[in-house]
C-alpha positions in Angstrom: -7.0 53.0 94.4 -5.4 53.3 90.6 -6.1 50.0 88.5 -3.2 48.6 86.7 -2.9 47.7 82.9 -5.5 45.6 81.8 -4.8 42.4 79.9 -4.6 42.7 76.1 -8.2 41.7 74.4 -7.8 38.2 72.8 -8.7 40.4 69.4 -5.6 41.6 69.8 -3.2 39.1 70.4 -0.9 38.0 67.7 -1.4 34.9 66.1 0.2 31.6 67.3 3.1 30.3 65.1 1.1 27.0 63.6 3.0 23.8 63.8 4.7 23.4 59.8 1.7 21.9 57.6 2.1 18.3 56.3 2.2 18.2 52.9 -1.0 17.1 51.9 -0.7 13.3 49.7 -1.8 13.1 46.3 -2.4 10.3 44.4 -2.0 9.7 40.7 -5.7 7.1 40.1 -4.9 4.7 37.4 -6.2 4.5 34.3 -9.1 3.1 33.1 -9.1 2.0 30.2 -8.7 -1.4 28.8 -5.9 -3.3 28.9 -4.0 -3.8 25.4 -5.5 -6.8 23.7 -2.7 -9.4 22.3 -4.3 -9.0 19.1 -2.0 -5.7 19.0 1.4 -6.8 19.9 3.6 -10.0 20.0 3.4 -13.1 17.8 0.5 -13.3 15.1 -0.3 -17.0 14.7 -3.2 -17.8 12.0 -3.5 -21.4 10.8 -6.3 -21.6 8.1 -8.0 -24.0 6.0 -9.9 -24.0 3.2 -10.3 -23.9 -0.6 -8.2 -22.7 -4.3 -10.2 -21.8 -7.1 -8.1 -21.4 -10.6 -9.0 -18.2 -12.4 -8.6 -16.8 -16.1 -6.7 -19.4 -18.3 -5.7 -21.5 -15.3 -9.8 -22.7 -15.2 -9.2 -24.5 -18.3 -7.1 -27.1 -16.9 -7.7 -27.2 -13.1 -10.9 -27.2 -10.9 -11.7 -26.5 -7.4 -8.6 -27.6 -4.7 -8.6 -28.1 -1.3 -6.1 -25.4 0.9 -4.6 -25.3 4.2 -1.8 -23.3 5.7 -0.7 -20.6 8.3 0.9 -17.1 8.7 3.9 -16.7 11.5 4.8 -14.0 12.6 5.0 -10.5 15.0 3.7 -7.5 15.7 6.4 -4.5 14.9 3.2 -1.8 15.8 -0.4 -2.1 17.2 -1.1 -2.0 13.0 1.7 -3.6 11.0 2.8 -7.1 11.7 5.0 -8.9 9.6 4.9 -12.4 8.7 5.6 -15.7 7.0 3.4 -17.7 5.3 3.3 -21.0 4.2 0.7 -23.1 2.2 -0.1 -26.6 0.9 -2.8 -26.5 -2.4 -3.8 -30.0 -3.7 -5.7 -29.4 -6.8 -8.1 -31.5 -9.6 -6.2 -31.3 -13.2 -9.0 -31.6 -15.2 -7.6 -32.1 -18.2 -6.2 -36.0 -17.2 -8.9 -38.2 -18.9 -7.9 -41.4 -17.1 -10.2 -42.5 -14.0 -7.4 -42.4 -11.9 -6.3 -38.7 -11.7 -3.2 -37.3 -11.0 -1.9 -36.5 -7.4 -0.7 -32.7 -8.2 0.2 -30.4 -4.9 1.8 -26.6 -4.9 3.8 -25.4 -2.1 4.3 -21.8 -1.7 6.4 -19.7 0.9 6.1 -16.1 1.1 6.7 -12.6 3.3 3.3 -11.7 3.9 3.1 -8.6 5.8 -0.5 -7.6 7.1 -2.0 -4.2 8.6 -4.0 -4.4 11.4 -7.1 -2.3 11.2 -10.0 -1.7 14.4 -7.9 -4.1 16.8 -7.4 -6.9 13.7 -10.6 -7.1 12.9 -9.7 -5.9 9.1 -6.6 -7.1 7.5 -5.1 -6.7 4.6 -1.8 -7.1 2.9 0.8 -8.6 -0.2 2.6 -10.9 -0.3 5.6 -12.4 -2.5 7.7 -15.8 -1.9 8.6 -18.6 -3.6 6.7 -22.1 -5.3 6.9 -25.3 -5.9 4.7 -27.6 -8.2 4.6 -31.4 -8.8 2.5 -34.0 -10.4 2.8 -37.5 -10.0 0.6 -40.1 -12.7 1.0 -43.4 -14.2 2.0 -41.5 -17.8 3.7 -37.9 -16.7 6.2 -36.9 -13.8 6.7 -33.2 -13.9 8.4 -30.8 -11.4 8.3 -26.8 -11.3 9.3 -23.6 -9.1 9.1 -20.4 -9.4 7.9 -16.9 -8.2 4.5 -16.2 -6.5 2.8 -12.5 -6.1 -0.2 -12.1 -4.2 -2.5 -10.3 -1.6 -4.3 -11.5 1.5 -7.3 -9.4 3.3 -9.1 -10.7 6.2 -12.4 -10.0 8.7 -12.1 -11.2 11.9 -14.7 -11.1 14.8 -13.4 -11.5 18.8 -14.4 -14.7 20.5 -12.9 -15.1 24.7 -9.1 -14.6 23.8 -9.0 -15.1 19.9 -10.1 -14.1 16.6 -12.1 -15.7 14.2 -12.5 -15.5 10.4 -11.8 -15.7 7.4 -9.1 -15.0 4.4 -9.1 -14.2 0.8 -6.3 -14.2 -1.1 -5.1 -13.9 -4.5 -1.4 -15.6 -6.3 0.1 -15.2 -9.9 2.6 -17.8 -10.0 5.5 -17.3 -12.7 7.5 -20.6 -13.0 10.9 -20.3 -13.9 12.1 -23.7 -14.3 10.0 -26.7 -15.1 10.4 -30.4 -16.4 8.0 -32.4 -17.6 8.7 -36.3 -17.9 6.2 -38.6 -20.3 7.2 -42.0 -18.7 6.1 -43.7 -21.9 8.6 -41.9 -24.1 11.8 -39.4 -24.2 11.2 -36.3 -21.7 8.6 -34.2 -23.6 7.8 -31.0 -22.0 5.6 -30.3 -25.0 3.1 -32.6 -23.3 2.2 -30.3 -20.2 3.6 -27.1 -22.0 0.5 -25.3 -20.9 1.7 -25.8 -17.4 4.4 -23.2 -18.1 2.4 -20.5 -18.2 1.5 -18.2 -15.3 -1.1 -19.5 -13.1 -3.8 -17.2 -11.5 -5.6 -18.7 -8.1 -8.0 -17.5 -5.4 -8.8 -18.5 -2.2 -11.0 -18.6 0.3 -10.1 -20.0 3.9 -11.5 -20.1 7.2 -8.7 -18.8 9.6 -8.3 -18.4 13.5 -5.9 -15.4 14.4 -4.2 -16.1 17.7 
């Protein structure tokens, strides 16, 4: 008896139409790295405190002070913030003989925009703003404003979720009006004349940078 056709080998068969693939999910991991510190964006907040020394011709006339003020402001970049400053300096004037010295204060209010170098821990910047000057004694009233120009730099060391440091700065004030009252005679500005002149300062203050 004949055979009939024998069944294909299974090496032979074509291939079974798959099922469509899935397409296989990928995902993106997130990075690593650390967060950005608020020491790089948003408001700068420093309040210091701390001490004025007068330098050059100033030193003739004044002695150490005691300083205390703060810088407001906001971060435009991760390294340039700009800010306002304003300060309170109560100084010694040395050259009142009486045992009862005079109460003498400066007020100064200034732009003082700071770069931000290594995360803040390095700053450094000018400054430039406006004074004001007064003096009250038993013999002399006087009054003055005028123009400031200085420079601020800064180290700063992380501690939990602020900065601490300090600041040294530097001011030339230029007054540009002044009056001087001797309460025992006629308004003599020859009395304090010396006052007049530009007066050279530097400080050195303990500051927390928020």
């Amino acid at each position: 008896m004949g055979t009939g056709p024998s069944a294909p080998d299974a090496s032979t068969r074509a291939p079974q139409p798959s099922g469509p693939a899935s397409p296989q999910q990928s995902t993106v991991p997130a990075p690593t790295g650390p967060a950005p510190s608020s020491d790089t964006r948003g408001i700068v907040f420093a309040p210091y405190l701390g001490f004025n020394l007068p330098m050059g011709s100033t030193l003739d006339n004044y002695s150490l002070g005691f300083r205390l003020g703060a810088l407001l402001g906001w971060h435009v970049s991760p390294g340039l913030s700009l800010n306002g400053e304003c300060s309170l300096d109560f100084v010694d004037a040395d050259t009142d003989s009486s045992f009862w010295r005079p109460h003498e204060h400066t007020i100064d209010v200034a732009m003082s925009p700071l770069v931000h170098i290594r995360s803040s821990r390095i700053v450094v910047g000018p400054k430039v703003g406006w004074f004001s000057n007064a003096r009250s004694s038993p013999t002399l009233t006087w009054n003055g404003q005028g123009v400031l120009f200085g420079l601020n730099a800064g180290l700063f060391i992380p501690v939990r979720r602020v900065m601490v440091g300090g600041l040294l700065g530097a001011a030339l004030r230029e007054f540009t009006s002044f009056s001087c009252v001797d309460q025992a005679t006629l308004p003599s500005p020859e009395t304090c004349g010396y006052h007049r002149n530009p007066t050279k300062t530097v400080d050195l203050t303990g500051a927390v940078l928020f």
